[in-house]
C-alpha positions, 0 to 999 in steps of 0.5 A: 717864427712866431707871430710878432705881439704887436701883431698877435695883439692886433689879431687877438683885438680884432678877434674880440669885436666879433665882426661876422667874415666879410664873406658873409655880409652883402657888399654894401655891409662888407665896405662898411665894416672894412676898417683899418687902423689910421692913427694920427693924420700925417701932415703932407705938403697939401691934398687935392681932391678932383676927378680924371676922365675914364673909360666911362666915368670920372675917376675919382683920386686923391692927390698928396702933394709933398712938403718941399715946393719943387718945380715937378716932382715924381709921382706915384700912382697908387691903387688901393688895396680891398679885395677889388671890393673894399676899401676906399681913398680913405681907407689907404690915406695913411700909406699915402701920407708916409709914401709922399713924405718918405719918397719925397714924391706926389702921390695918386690915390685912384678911386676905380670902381669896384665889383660886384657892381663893376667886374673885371676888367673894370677896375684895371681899365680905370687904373690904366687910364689914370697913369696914362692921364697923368702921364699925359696931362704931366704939367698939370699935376706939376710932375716929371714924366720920366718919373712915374711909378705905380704902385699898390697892395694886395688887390692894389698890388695885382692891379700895379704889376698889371699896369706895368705890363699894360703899358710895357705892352702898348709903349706908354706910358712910361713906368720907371718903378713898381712898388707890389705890397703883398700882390695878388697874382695867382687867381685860380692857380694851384693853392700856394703852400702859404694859402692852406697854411694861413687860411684862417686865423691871420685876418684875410682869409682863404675864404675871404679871398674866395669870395673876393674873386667871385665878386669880381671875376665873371667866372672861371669859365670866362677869366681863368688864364688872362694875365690881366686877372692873374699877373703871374700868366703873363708870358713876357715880363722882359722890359719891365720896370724894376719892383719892390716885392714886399710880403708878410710871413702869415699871409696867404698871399705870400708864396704868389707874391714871391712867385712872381718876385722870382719870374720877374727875377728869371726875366732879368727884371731888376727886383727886391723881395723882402718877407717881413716875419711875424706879421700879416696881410695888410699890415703896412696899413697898420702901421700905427698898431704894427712897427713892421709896418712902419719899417716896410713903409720906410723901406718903400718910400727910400726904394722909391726915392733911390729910383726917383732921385738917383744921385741924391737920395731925400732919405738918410 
C-alpha cells in the first residue's frame, strides 16, 4: 500500500532539516543527531535510575515502576534500539512509559555500551547480564521471576532474540516472553527483497545499516556465522519462549524479521507476526506523530499482559 500520511508527512519533515546520513558523521555527532519524536512525558507510577554490576562496568538502567502498587510485578527487560551505536534510555523513555502502562509490568531499560567504542559482543554480554541480575536479585526490584520477558526494537530487537536463546542455552534465567520490535537478525546474510526495496528514502537506510555494523562487528572475516551476531543462525530455536514479531511495511528490516518470525514458527515456538502497513522503521518510537504506532504499542503491551496475567488480563 501507499505510505501512511502520517508517515509520509513525518518523512517529508525530516527530509526538510536537512540532517547529513548518520553515516557521515563521527560517532559522538551521529548520537547527538539521533532524535526521535517523544511528545508529552507519559506518567508512570515512579522512575528509578540506578546502575547494575556487568561484565566489566556498571550498567547503567532506567527502571519504570507501573502505577498500581503490587506486591511483585512482571518485568520487561528492554534494549534500546540505534543501530547498536545510537540511542540512549533517554532517547526510548517514550516506548517504555506506554509498555508499563499497557502491560501493567515493571520496565528495564538497559543502558549497555555501544560501539564503536565497545564491539560486538559487548553489548549482548551487558544485556545478558541484566536479565540475569534481575532475575537474580528479583526481590529487589519487587518482581516475580517466573515473569520476566525481554524485549526490544531494532538493534534492541537483534539483541532480545539473542537473550532468549543465551539463556535457553545456559538454563537461566527464566524468559516467559520475547517482544522483537522491527529485529535485526540477518547480518551478513543475503539482501533481503525488503532491503533493496526500501534502501533509501524511508528513514533508516541501507547504507545506514551498513555502516552500523561496521561500527560493531570486528569484521566479516571475524563475525560472519555467529548466531550471537545474527539470531537468524542459530540452529536450534526449540524451547523458546513464545514472541511477538512485529515489522513496518517500508522497512529494510522487514523480511529478516519475518524470516525469523517464521523459523521460530517451523520450530514450533509459539509466535505472532503483525506487518503494520504504511509505515517505517522506528515508528513505535514515533507514536506521538504516527498513530500505528500507537496501536503497535497497544498491541505489545495487551501480548505482554495475556503472558503476564493469564486469567485476568489489565487490557480491555
Amino acid at each position: 500500500m501507499s505510505l501512511d500520511p502520517q508517515t509520509k508527512a513525518l518523512l517529508d519533515y525530516l527530509g526538510s532539516l536537512g540532517t547529513p546520513p548518520l553515516e557521515t558523521l563521527s560517532s559522538d555527532l551521529a548520537r547527538k543527531a539521533f532524535q526521535l519524536p517523544q511528545g508529552e512525558i507519559e506518567p508512570v507510577g515512579r522512575v528509578e535510575e540506578r546502575t547494575i554490576p556487568g561484565p566489566e562496568c556498571e550498567i547503567p538502567v532506567r527502571v519504570y515502576y507501573p502505577k498500581e502498587e503490587q506486591a511483585a510485578y512482571p518485568a520487561l527487560v528492554y534494549y534500546h534500539g540505534g543501530g547498536w551505536v545510537v540511542g540512549n534510555i533517554e532517547t526510548h523513555d517514550n516506548i517504555c512509559r506506554a509498555l508499563t502502562n499497557l502491560a501493567n509490568c515493571i520496565t528495564i531499560s538497559v543502558d549497555y555500551r555501544l560501539a564503536p567504542e565497545h564491539k560486538f559482543p559487548s553489548a549482548v554480554y551487558d544485556c545478558y547480564a541484566a536479565v540475569e541480575y534481575v532475575s537474580d536479585h528479583a526481590e529487589e526490584f519487587h518482581v516475580d521471576p517466573a515473569r520476566i520477558a525481554v524485549g526490544g526494537d531494532s538493534a534492541g530487537g537483534n539483541l532480545a532474540a539473542v537473550i532468549s536463546n543465551l539463556a535457553k542455552d545456559r538454563q537461566k534465567p527464566t524468559i516467559c516472553f520475547q517482544l522483537l520490535l522491527y529485529p535485526a537478525t540477518n547480518i551478513w546474510g543475503e539482501p533481503t527483497q525488503s532491503m533493496v526495496e526500501n534502501a533509501e528514502g524511508y528513514f533508516l537506510t541501507r547504507g545506514t545499516m551498513e555502516w552500523f555494523l561496521n561500527c560493531y562487528s570486528n569484521g566479516e572475516e571475524v563475525d560472519k556465522g555467529n548466531p550471537l551476531l545474527a539470531p537468524i543462525l542459530f540452529k536450534n530455536l526449540n524451547g523458546l519462549p513464545p514472541a511477538l514479531v512485529i515489522t513496518a511495511e517500508y522497512d529494510p528490516l522487514r523480511d529478516e524479521g519475518e524470516l525469523y518470525a517464521k523459523k521460530l514458527e517451523d520450530a514450533g515456538v509459539k509466535v505472532e507476526l503483525v506487518r503494520y502497513d504504511g509505515t517505517i522503521h522506528g515508528f513505535m518510537s514515533m507514536a506521538s506523530v504516527i498513530s500505528l504506532g500507537k496501536r503497535a504499542l497497544e498491541k505489545s503491551g495487551h501480548a505482554l499482559s495475556e503472558v503476564f496475567y493469564p486469567t485476568k488480563s489489565p487490557i480491555k
